[in-house]
C-alpha positions in Angstrom: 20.3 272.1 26.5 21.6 270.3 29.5 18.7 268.2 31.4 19.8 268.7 35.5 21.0 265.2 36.2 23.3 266.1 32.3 24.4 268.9 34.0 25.3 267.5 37.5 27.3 264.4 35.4 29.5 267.0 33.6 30.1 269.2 36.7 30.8 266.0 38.9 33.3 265.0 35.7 34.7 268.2 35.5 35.4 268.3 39.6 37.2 265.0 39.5 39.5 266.0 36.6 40.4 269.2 38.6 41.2 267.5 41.5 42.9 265.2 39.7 45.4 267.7 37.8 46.1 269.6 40.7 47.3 266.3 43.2 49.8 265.8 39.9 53.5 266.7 41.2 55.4 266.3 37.8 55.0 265.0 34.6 56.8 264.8 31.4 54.4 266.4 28.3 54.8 266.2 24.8 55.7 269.8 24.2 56.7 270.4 20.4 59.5 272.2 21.7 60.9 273.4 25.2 60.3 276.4 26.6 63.6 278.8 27.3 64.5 282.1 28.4 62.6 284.7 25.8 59.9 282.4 24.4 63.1 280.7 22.4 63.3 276.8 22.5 67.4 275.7 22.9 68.9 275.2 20.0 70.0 271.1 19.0 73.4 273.0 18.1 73.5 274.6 21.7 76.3 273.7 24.4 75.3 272.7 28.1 76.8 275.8 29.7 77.7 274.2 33.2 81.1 273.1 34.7 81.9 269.4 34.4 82.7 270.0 38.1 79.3 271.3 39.2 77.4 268.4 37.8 75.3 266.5 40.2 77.2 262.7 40.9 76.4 259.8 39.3 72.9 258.9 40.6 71.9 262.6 41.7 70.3 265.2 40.5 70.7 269.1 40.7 68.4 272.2 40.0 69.9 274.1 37.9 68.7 278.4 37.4 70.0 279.8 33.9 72.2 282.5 34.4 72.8 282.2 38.2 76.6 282.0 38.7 77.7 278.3 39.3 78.5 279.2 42.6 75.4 280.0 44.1 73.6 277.0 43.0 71.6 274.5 44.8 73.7 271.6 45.8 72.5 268.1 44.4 69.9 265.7 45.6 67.9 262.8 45.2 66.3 263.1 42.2 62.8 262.5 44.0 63.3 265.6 46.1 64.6 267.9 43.4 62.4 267.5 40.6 59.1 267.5 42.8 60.5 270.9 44.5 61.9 272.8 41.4 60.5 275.8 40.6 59.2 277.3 37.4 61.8 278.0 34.7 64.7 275.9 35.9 66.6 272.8 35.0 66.9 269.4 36.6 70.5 267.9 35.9 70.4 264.5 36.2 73.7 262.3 35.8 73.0 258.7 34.9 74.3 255.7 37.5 74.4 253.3 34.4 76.0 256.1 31.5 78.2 258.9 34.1 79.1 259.7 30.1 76.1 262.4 29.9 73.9 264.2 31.4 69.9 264.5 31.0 68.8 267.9 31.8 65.1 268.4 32.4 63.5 271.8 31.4 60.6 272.8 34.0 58.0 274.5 32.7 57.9 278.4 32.8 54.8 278.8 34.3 54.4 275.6 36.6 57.0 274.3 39.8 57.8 270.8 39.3 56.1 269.9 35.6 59.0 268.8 33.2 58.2 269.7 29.6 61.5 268.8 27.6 64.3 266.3 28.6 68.0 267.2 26.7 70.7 264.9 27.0 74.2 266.6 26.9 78.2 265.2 26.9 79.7 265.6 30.4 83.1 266.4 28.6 82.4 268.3 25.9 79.0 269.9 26.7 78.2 269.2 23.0 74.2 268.0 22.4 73.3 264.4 22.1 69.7 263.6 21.8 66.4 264.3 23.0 64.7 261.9 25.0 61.2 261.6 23.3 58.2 259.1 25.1 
């Protein structure tokens, strides 16, 4: 059993990491896999499904909502605005100053606005699956 001043420690512990997780904006986790439409993680063999000409210019970034039509998107951004403001379920597309090649796309989390669980990096041209960017 918990003497008071044990007690008080862990509560005062336990206050500080709440406050602490909620004045997070985004984060990248570790996530196994990423989190899709239906509970299913995207396949490695999977095609980015968005026109070359809708992705966000070199140095921009874009959110991105599964299955809304490409014209009624929202238009791209800083990246600073975009991926602290997009909400739960989306994508972050996020073309590269350095490789205008590829594009990353950043899964946001179901659940949670703004916390980036998986990071996908697709051909502009092609569409076709590169890597995953891991660390």
């Amino acid at each position: 059993m918990l003497s008071r001043s044990g007690f008080l420690k862990a509560a005062a512990l336990l206050a500080a990491l709440a406050t602490l997780t909620a004045c997070s904006k985004a984060h990248v986790t570790t996530d196994p896999e990423p989190r899709a439409r239906a509970g299913k993680a995207p396949s490695a063999a999977a095609r980015l499904d968005v026109p070359p000409g809708k992705l966000p210019p070199p140095g921009l970034c874009r959110v991105w909502f599964p299955g809304r039509p490409p014209g009624h998107q929202p238009k791209p951004a800083p990246c600073a605005d975009v991926e602290v403001g997009a909400p739960a379920g989306t994508w972050v597309l996020y073309r590269p100053s350095q490789d205008k090649q590829v594009v990353h796309v950043r899964y946001v989390d179901e659940r949670r606005a703004g916390v980036i669980v998986w990071i996908r990096v697709f051909d502009v041209k092609s569409g076709a699956f590169v890597r995953d960017v891991t660390g």
